[in-house]
N, C-alpha and C positions, 0 to 999 in steps of 0.2 A: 522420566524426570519428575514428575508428579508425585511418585510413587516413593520414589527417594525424599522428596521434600515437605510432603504432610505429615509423615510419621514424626517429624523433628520440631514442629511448629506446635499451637496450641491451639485447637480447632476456633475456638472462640476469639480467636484475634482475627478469623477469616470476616467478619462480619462487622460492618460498619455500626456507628451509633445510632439508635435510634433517635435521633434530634432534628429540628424540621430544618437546620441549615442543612444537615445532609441531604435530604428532598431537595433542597435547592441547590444545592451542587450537581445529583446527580440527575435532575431535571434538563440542567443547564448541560450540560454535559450530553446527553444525549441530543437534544435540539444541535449543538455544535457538532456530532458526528452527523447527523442529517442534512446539517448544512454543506457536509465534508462533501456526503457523495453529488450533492447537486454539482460540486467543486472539481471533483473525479469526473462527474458527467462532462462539463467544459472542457475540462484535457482533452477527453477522447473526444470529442467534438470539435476541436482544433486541429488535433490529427487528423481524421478525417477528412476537414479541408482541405490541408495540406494534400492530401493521397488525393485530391477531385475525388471525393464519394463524398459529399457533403449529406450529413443528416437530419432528421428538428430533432431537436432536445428531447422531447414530452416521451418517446419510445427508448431512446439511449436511455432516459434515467430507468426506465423501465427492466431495458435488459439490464442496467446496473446493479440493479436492487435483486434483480432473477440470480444473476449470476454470485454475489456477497452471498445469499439466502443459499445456494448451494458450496459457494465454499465453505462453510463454517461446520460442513460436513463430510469432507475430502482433504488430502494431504495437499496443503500449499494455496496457493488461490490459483492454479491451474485449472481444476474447474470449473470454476465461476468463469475462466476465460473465453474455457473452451463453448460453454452453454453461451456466453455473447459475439461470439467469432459466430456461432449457429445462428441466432437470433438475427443478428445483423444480414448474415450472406444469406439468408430466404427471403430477406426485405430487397435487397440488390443485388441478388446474383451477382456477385463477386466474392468468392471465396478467399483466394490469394492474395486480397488488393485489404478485405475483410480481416484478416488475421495478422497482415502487416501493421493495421493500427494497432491491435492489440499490445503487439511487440512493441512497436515506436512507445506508446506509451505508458507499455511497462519499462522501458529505458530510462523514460526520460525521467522517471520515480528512483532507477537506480544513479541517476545523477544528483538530483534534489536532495535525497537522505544524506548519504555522507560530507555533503555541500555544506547543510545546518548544523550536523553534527563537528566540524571542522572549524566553522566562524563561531560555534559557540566555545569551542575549547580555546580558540586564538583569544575568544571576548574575555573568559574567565577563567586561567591560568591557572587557578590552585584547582582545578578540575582534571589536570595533566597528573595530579601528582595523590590517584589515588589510588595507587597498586594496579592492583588487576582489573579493577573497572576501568581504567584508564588504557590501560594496555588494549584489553577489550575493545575498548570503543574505537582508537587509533586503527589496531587492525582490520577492523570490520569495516570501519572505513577507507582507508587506504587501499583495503584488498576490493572491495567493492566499485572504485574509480578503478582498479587497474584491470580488472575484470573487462569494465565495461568500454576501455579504452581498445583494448583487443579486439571485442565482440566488433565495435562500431570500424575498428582498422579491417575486419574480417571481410563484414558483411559491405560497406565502402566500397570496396576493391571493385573496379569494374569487370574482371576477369568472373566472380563472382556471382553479379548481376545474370551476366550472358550465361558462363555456364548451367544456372537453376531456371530462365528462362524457358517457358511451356513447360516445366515440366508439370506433373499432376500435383501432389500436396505438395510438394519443395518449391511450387512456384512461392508460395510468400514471402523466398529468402528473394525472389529477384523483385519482389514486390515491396520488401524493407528497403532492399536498397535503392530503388529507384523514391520510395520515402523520404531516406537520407538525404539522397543527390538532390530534392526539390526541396528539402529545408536547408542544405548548404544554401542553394540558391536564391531563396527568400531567409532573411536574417531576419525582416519581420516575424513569421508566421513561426518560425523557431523560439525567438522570444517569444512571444505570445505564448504559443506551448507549455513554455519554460515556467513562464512569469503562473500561469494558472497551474501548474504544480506545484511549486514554490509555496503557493498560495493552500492547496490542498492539504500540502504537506503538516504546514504550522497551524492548521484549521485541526487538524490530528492530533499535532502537539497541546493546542489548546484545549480541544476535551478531555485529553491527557489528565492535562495537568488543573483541571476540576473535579475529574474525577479520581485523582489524589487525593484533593481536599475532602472529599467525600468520606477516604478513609485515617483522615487523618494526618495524611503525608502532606508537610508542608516543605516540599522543595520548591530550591529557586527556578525560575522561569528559565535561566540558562543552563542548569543542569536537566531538566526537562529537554530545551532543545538539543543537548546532547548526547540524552541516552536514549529517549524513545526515536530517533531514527534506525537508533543501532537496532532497540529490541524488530523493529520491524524488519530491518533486512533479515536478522535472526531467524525470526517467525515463519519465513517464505522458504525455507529449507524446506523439500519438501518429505520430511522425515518424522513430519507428525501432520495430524488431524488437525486441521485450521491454526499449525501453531502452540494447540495443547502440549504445556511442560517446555518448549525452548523460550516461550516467551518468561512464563513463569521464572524459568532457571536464570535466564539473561536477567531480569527486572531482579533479581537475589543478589549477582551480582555488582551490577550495576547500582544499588540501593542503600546496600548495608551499609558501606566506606560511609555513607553521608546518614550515618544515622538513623534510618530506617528498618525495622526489627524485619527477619524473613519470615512472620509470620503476612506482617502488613506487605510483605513485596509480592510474596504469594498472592495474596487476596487482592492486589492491586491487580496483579495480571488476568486475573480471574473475571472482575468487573471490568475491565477491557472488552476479553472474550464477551461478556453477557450483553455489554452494549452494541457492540458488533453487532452480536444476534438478536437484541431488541429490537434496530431498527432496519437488520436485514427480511427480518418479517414480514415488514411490508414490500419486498419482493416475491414472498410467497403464492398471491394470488397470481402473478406476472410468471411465475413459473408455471402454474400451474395451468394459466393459459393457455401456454403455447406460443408459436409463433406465425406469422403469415406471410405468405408465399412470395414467392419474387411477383412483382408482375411484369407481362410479358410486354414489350414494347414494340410496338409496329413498327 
């Protein structure tokens, strides 16, 4: 996708102005992705709960930053998952019970996005009606709720639960669902969940949408909430390297209709990617760690 879309742009519009409001944009801007993953940390720390495997924060943000720091060099954030499913079940020996949080809350992300994306089109109607980004964003949304209405009708099923029950790595589907069935049954801890995604989500949109300003792009706060949920579920296809080029191509289309040249839509996704990896960085040393054992309980 890349490949097709630099040759067509003009290199020099990939780069922001050298002016100190940009510094201050994209200052701001990175602080606000920082703040994201403390935000992401909360989630799965709420999940967790949820599951009885409660954990302290200070090590979650840890494996959080471990886990960003090596997606950003793998297809999808799948590995970034898989290194904190690892992280986690050496601290508690629980593997299955360990990787069902992962899932729960990577759902609960597949809930929130097309949620924002949906109330911002309903808020701002002439956003329906711009061709193919509209199109675009509707389907990814819609197909993304129906998706996940399946998956959670799936994995629900008590038939489910029991059949994956003991078994060796398939045990986390009976471990998502017994997940489910304790957040059906606490509607508290479900919101809560809910409410610190929600929260994650627009913490996302918000550096977003400074680090637009950064380059330039001054769209509205509601077209913001309604395309970068899209570009994200986009992104997680796992059909590129962290997202390189579907974000890109999504943010093209999604941008143009309202004005914004695909030189700067380019260069917007681009500085996405770099902030991602600026302040996946400091997972770096946490990966390089390692992690520590379960211990053993008398």
């Amino acid at each position: 996708m890349l490949a097709v879309l630099l040759p067509r742009i003009h290199l020099a519009s990939l780069f922001p102005q050298p002016q100190l409001s940009t510094l201050g944009w994209l200052a701001g801007a990175l602080a606000v992705y920082a703040v994201a993953v403390v935000l992401s940390t909360v989630r799965w720390s709420q999940v967790l709960q949820a599951l009885d495997i409660p954990s302290e924060l200070p090590p979650l943000v840890s494996h959080t930053l471990a886990g960003m720091f090596v997606s950003n060099f793998l297809p999808s954030t799948v590995g970034g998952d898989v290194l904190r499913v690892t992280r986690l079940s050496a601290a508690n020996g629980q593997r299955p019970t360990s990787v069902a949080s992962v899932v729960v809350e990577r759902l609960t992300g597949f809930f929130v996005l097309p949620f924002i994306t949906l109330v911002a089109l309903v808020g701002n109607p002439t956003l329906l009606h711009l061709g193919r980004a509209s199109r675009l964003s509707l389907t990814l949304a819609l197909g993304t709720l129906a998706a996940l209405a399946a998956i959670l009708m799936l994995v629900s099923s008590p038939a489910v639960g029991e059949r994956f029950a003991g078994r060796s790595w398939l045990g986390f589907v009976a471990a998502v669902h017994l997940g489910l069935v304790r957040l059906r049954r606490d509607p508290s801890a479900a919101l809560a969940v809910l409410v610190s995604a929600l929260a994650y989500q627009l913490t996302m949109v918000a550096g977003a949408w400074m680090a637009g300003h950064a380059m330039g792009i001054h769209v509205g706060w509601s077209a913001m909430m309604a395309f970068i949920p899209v570009v994200a579920i986009a992104q997680v296809l796992p059909i590129s390297v962290s997202g390189l080029g579907l974000r890109e191509g999504a943010l093209v289309l999604l941008l143009v209709p309202l004005g914004v040249s695909s030189g700067q839509a380019v260069a917007f996704g681009l500085l996405l990617y770099g902030m991602n990896l600026v302040v996946s960085l400091l997972g770096a040393p946490a990966f390089a760690v390692g992690s520590r054992p379960a211990r053993v309980v008398a």
